[in-house]
Backbone as a chain_set.jsonl record, in Angstrom:
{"seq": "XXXXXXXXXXXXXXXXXXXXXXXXXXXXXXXXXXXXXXXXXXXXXXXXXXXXXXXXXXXXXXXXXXXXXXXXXXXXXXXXXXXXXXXXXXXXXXXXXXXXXX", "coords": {"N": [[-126.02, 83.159, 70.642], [-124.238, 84.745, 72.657], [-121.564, 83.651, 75.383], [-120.462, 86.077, 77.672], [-118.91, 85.804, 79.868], [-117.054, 83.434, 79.088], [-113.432, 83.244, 77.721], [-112.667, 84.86, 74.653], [-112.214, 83.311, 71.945], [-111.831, 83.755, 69.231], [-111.469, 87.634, 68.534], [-112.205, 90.137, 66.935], [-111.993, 93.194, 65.757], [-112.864, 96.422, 63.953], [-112.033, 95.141, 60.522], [-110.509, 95.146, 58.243], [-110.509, 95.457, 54.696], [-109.526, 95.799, 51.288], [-109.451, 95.838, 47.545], [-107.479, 97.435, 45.566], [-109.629, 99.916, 44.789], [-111.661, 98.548, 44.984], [-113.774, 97.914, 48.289], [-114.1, 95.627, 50.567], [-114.142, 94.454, 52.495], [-115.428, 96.132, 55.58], [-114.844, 97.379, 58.121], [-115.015, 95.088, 60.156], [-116.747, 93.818, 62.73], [-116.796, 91.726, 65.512], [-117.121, 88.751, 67.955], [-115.514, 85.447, 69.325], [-116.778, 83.542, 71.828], [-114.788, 80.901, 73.455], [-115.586, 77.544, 72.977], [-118.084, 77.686, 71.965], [-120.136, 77.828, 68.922], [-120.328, 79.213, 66.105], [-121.335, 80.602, 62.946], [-120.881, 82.15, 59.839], [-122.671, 84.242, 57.806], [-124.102, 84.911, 54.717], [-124.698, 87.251, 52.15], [-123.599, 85.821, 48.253], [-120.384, 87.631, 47.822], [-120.188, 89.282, 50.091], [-118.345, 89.026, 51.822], [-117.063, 86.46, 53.225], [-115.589, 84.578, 52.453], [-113.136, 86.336, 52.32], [-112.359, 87.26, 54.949], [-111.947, 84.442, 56.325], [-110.042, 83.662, 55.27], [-108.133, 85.924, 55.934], [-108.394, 85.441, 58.837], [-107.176, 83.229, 59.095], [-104.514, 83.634, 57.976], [-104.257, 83.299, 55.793], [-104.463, 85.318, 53.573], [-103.568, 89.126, 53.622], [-104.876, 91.846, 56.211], [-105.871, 94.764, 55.572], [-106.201, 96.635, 57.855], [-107.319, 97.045, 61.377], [-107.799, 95.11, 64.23], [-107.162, 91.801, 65.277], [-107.403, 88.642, 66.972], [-106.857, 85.33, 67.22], [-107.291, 82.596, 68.795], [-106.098, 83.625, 71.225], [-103.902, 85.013, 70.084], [-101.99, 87.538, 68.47], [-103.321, 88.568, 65.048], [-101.209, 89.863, 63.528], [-98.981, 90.338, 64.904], [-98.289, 87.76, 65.552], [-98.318, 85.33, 63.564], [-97.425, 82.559, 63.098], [-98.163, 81.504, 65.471], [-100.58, 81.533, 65.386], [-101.618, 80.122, 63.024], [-100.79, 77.598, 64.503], [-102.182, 77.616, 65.965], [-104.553, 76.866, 65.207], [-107.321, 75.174, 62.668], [-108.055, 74.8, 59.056], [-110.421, 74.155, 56.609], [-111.747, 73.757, 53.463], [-115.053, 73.732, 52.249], [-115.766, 71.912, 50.657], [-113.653, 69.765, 50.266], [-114.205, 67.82, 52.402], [-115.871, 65.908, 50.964], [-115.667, 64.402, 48.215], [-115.543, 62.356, 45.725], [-114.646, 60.279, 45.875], [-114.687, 59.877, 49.055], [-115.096, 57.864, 52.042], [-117.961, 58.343, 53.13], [-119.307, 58.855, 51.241], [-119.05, 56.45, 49.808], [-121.227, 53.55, 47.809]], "CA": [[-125.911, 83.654, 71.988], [-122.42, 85.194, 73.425], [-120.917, 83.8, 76.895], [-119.929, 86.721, 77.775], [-117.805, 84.464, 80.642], [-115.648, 82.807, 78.368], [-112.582, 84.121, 76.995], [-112.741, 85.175, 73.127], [-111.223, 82.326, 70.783], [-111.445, 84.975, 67.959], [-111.967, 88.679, 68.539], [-111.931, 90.861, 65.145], [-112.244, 95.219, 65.535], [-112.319, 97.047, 62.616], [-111.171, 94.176, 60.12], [-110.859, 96.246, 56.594], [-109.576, 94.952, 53.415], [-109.572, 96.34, 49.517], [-108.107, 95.039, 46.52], [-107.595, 98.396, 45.194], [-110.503, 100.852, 44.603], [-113.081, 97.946, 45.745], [-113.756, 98.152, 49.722], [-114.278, 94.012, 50.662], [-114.371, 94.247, 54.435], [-115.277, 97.9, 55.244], [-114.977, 97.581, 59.643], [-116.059, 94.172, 60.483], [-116.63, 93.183, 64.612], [-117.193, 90.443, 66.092], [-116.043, 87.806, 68.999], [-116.743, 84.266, 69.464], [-116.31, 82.944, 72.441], [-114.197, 79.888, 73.727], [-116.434, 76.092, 73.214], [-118.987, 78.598, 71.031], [-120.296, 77.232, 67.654], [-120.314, 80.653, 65.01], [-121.714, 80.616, 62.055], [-120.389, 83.57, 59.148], [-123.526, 84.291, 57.033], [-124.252, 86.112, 54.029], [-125.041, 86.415, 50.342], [-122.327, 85.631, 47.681], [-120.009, 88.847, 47.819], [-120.297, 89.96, 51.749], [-116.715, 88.94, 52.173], [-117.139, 85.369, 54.093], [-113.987, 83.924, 52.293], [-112.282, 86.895, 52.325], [-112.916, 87.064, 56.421], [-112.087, 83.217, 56.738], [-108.694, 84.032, 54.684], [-107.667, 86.822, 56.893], [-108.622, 84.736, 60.104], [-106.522, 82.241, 58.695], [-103.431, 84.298, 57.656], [-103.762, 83.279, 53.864], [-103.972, 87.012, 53.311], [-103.08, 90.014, 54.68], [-105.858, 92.415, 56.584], [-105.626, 96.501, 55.337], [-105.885, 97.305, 58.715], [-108.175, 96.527, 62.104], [-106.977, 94.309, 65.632], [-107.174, 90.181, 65.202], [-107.13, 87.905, 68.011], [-107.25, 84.41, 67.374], [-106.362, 82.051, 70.004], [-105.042, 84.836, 71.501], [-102.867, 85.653, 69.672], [-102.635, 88.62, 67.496], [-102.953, 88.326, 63.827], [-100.068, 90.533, 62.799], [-97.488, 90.081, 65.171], [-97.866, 86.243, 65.631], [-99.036, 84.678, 62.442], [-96.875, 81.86, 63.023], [-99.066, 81.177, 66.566], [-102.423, 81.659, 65.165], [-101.638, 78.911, 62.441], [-100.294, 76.315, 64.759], [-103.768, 77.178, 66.602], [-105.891, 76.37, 64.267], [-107.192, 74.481, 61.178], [-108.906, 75.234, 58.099], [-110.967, 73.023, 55.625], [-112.505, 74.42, 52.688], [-116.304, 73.429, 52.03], [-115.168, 70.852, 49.521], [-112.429, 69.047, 50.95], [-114.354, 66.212, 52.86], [-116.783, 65.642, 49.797], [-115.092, 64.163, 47.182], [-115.941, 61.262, 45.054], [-113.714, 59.318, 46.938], [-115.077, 59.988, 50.583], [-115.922, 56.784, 52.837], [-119.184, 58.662, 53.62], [-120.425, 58.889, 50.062], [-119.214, 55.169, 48.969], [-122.447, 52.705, 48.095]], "C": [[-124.455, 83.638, 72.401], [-122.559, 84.334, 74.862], [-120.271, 84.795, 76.986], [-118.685, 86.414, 79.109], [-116.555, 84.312, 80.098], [-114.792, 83.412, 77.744], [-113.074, 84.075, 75.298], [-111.783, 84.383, 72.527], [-110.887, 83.153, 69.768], [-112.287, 86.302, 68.429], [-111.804, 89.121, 66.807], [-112.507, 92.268, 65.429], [-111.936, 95.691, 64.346], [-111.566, 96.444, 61.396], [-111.739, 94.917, 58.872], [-109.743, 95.234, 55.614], [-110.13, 95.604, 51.86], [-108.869, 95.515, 49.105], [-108.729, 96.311, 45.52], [-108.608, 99.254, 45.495], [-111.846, 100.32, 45.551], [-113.055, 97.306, 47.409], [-113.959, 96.479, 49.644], [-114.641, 93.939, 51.851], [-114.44, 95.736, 54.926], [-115.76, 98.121, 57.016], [-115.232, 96.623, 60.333], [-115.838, 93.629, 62.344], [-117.056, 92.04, 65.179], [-116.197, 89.897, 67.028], [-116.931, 86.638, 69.368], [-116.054, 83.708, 70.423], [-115.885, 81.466, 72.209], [-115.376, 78.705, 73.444], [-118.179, 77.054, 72.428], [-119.49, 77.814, 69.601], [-120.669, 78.86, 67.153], [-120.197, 80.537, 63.25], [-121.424, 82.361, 61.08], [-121.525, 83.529, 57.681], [-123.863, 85.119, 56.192], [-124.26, 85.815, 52.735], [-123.46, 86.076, 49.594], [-121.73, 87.761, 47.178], [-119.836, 89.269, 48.766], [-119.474, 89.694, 52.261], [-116.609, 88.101, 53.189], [-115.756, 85.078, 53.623], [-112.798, 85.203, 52.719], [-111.673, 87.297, 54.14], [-111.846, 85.809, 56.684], [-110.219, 83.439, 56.207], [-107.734, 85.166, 55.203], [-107.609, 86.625, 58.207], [-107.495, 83.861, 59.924], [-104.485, 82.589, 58.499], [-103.165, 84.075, 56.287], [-103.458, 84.869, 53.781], [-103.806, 88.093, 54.416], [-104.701, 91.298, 55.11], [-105.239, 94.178, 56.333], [-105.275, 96.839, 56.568], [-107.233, 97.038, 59.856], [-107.162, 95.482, 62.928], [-108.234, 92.906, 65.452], [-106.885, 89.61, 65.894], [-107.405, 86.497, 67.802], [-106.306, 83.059, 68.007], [-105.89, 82.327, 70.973], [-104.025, 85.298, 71.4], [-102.861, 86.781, 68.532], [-102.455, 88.517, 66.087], [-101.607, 88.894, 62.826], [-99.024, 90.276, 63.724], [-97.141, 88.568, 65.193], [-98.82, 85.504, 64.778], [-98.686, 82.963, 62.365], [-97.416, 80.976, 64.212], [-100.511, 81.034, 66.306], [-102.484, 80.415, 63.966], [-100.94, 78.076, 63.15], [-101.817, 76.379, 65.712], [-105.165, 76.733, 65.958], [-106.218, 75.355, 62.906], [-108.45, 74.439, 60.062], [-109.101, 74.136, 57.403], [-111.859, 74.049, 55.111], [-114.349, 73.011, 52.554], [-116.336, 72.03, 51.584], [-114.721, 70.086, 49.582], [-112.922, 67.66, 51.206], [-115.299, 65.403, 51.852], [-116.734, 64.817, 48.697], [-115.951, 62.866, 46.645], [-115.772, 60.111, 45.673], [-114.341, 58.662, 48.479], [-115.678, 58.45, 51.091], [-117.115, 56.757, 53.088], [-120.248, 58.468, 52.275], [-120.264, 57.452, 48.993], [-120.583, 54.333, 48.86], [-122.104, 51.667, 47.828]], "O": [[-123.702, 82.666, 72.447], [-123.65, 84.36, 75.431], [-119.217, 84.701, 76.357], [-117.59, 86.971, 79.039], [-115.447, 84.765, 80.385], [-115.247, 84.308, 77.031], [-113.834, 83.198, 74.888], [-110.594, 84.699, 72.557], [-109.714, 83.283, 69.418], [-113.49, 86.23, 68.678], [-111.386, 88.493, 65.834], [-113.724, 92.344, 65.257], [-110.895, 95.436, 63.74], [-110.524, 97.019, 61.079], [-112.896, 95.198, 58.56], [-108.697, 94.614, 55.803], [-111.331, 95.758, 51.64], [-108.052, 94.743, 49.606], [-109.812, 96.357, 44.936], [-108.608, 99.495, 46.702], [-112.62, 100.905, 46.308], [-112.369, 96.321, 47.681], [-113.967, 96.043, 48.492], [-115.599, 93.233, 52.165], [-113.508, 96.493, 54.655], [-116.738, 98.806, 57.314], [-115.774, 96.954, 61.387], [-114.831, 93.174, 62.886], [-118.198, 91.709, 64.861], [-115.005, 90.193, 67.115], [-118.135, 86.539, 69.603], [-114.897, 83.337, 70.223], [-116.284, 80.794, 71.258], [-116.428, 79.185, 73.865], [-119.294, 76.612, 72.706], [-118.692, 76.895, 69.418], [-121.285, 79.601, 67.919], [-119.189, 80.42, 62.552], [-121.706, 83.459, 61.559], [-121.234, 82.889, 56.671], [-124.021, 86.256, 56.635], [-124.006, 84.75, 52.172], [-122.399, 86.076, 50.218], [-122.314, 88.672, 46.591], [-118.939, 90.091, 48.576], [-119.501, 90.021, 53.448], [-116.125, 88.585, 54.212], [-114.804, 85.322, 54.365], [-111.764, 84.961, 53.341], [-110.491, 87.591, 54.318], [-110.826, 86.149, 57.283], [-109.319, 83.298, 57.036], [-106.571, 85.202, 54.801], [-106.932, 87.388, 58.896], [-106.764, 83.839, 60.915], [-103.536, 81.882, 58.841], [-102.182, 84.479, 55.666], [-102.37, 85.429, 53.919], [-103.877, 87.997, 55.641], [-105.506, 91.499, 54.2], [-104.263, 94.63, 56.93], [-104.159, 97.34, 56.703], [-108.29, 96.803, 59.271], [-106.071, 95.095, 62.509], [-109.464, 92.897, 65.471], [-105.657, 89.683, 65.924], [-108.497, 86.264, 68.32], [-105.152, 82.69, 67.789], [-105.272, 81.539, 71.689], [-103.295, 85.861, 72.216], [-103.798, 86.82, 67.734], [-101.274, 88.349, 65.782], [-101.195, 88.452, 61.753], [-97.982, 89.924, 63.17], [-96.02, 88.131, 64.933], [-99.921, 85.114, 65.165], [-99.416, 82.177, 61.762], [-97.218, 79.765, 64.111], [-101.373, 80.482, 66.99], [-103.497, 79.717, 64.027], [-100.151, 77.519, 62.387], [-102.426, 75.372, 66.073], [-106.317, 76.416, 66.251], [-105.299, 74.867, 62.248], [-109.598, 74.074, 60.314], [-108.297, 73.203, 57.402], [-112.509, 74.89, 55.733], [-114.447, 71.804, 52.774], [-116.928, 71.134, 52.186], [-115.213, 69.191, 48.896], [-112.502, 66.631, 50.677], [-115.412, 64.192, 52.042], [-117.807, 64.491, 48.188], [-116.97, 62.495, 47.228], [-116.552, 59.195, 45.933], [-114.428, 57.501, 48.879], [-116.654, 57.961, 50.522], [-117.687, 55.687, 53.298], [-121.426, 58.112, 52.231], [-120.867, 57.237, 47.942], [-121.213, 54.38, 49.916], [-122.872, 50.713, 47.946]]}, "num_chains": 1, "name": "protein.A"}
């Protein structure tokens, strides 16, 4: 369920990406509001990492308007990573972890 209320933490219009010949992100829309929980669902292939890596600024987006934080993904890349923070799946899991000692 949208607030349509709250400002947009991440917008995304038209978010396209290739790696060459093969389309990866082929228009993608979405906006999640501010204090929102958003879930990115889909089989293996439907371009979740590649999404999460373009949100992120690891890579670069073909072409499409990025808002996160509000800030825009191409002109202020350098604003959208001091707003945010990524953790891969994996990360808190480890062997190691306090959570999984017995």
């Amino acid at each position: 369920m949208t607030n349509n209320n709250a400002p947009a933490a991440i917008r995304v219009h038209g978010l396209r990406k290739s790696y060459g010949q093969q389309v990866v992100l082929d228009g993608i829309d979405f906006d999640v509001a501010q204090g929102s929980v958003f879930s990115l669902l889909g089989p293996n292939g439907a371009g979740k990492t590649t999404t999460v890596q373009v949100l992120s600024t690891l890579i670069p987006a073909d072409a499409g308007q990025v808002q996160v934080g509000g800030h825009d993904l191409s002109r202020e890349p350098d604003a959208v990573r001091a707003a945010i923070g990524v953790t891969g799946q994996f990360s808190a899991w480890t062997s190691s972890s306090p959570a999984r000692r017995t």
